[in-house]
C-alpha positions in Angstrom: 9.7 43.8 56.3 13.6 43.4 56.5 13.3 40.6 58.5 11.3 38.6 56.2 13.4 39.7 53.4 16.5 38.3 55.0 14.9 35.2 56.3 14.1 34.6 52.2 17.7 35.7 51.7 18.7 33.1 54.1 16.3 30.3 53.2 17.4 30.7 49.5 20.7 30.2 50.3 20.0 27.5 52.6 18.2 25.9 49.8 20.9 26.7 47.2 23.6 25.0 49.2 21.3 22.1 49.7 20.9 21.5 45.9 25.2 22.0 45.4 25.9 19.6 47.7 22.7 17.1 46.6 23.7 17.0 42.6 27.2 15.9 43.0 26.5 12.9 45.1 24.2 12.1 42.3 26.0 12.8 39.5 29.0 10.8 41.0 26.5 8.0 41.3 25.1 7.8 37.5 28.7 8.2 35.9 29.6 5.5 37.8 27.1 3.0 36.8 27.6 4.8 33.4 31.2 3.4 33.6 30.7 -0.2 34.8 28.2 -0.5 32.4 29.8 0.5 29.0 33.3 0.4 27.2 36.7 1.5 29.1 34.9 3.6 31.7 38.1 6.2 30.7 35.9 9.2 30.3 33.3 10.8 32.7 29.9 12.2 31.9 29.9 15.8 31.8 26.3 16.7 33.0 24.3 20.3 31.7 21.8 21.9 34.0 19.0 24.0 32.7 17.2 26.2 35.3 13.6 26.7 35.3 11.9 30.1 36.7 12.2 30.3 41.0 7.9 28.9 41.4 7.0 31.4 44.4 4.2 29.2 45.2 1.7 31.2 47.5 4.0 33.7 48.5 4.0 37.4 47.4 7.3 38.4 46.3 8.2 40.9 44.0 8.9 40.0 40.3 12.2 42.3 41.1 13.3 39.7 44.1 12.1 36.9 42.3 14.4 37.6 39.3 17.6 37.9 41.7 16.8 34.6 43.2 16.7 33.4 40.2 20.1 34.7 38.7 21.8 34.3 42.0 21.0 30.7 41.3 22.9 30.7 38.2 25.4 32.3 38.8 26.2 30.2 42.1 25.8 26.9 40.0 28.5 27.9 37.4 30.9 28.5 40.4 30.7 25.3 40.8 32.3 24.2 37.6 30.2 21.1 38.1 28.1 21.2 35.0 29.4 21.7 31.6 26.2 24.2 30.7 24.3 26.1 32.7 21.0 27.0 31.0 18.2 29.3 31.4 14.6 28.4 31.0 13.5 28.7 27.6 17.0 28.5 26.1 16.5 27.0 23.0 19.9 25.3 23.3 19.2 23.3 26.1 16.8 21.0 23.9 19.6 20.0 21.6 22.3 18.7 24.8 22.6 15.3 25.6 22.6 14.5 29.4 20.4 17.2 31.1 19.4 17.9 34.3 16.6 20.2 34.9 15.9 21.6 38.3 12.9 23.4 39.4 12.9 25.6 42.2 9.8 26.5 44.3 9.4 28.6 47.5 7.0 27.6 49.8 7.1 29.7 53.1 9.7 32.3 55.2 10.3 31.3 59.1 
């Protein structure tokens, strides 16, 4: 059973760095083009992120493991200081900011 636990442990994070490293690439990509494309280009877009619940797909995990994925997520994206929000799912906030990401997460098997 600890195994598997920190194989999730380790596939999370794997996963978590993954998505770090992916959204600056792409962020850096659309303010560009949103710079060449209108006015002086002098300020950048500042992006939000909302986070939607960790999908655990077929797996069995415990709603208690679930949840830290989850806030270990969040947490580890405002680190970042990449996004000018970070949002939970259902915060009723989110609706109202312009230029939002949303990222869904979703576990599909341990090795």
């Amino acid at each position: 059973m600890k195994t598997s636990k920190c194989n999730l442990w380790i596939a999370g994070g794997i996963a978590l760095v993954a998505i770090i490293l992916a959204l600056p690439g792409r962020l850096h990509g659309q303010t560009a083009a949103s710079k060449s494309s209108g006015g002086n280009g002098t300020s950048a877009t500042r992006w939000s992120v909302q986070v939607d619940q960790v999908d655990p797909g077929n797996l069995d995990l415990a709603s208690s493991f679930q949840i830290a994925i989850y806030e270990n997520l969040v947490v580890e994206l405002n680190k970042t200081k990449q996004f000018q929000q970070v949002f939970r799912d259902g915060d009723v906030q989110a609706s109202e900011v312009p230029n939002l990401l949303l990222l869904l997460a979703a576990k599909r098997g341990v090795r």
